[in-house]
N, C-alpha and C positions, 0 to 999 in steps of 0.2 A: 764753884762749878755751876754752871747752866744748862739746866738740859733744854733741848727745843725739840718740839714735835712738828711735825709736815705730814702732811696728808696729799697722799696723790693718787689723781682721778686716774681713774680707769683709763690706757690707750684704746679709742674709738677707731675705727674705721669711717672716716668721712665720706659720704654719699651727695655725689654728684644732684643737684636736682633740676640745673638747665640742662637741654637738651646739648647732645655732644656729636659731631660725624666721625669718631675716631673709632678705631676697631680695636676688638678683644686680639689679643695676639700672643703667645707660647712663642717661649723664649726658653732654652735649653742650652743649659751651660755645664762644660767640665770645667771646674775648677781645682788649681793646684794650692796646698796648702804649707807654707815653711811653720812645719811642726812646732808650735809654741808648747806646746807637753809634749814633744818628744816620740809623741805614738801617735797611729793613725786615727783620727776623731770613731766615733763609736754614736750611737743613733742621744743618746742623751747629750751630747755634745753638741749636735746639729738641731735639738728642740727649741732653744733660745734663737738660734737662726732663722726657723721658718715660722716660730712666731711673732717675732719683728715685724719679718718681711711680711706677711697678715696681715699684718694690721697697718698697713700704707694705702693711702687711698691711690686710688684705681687698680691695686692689684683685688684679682677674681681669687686666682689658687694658688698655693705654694708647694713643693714636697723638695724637700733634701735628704740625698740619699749617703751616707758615711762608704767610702770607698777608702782604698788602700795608699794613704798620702794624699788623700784628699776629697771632693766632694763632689755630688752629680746635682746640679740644682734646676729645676724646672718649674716655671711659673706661667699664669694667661695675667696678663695686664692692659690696660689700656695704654694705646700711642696713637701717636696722629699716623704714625708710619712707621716700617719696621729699623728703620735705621735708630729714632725715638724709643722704641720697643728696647733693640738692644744693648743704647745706652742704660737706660734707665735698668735695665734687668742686668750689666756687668754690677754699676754703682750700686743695687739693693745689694746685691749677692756679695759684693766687695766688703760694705759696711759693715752688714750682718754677720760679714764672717769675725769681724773685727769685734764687736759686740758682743757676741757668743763667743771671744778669748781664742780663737781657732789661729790668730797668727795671721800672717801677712796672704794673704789670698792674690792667685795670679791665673787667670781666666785663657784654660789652653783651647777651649774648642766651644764655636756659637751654631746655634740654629735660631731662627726664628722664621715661622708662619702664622700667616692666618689661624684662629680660633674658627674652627667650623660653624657654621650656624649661630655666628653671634656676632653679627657686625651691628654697633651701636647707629640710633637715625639722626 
């Protein structure tokens, strides 16, 4: 038998260092979840989720909230625009939920705006 060892670096969050015209932007998603356990996820459930989704560059904030069959997920990230915006913030939330074991994730209702007072130059 062989054992092997692997060492894995830390997930960083990459920083931008050119100058960018794209804006911070909140993106607010109801997501519907086909229950891989069987019961409605619970906030330790949803931690591996929104620390993922953390750690991607251009996202600012994350929070995911454990609802009753599924999940509230709201993030500010950068896009060029918000259609960009909420691609990018189904596809995080989609992975994430897959990643944190949560089952097939189906995305019933979007918002996205502007981030107040944080438009990048």
């Amino acid at each position: 038998m062989r054992i092997v060892t692997v060492e894995a670096p830390h997930m960083l969050k990459l920083i931008e260092t050119a100058p960018s015209t794209s804006t911070v932007w909140v993106v607010q998603l109801h997501v519907g979840l086909t229950a891989a356990t069987g019961r409605s996820p619970n906030e330790a459930d949803v931690e591996p989720m929104a620390e993922v989704m953390n750690r991607m560059q251009g996202v600012r904030d994350v929070a995911v909230v454990p609802l009753d069959g599924g999940i509230a997920v709201a993030m500010s990230l950068v896009a060029a625009d918000a259609n960009a915006a909420l691609r990018r913030g189904r596809h995080l939330a989609i992975s994430a939920a897959r990643y944190a074991g949560l089952g097939e994730a189906i995305v019933a209702r979007t918002r996205v705006v502007p981030a107040q007072g944080t438009e990048t130059t």
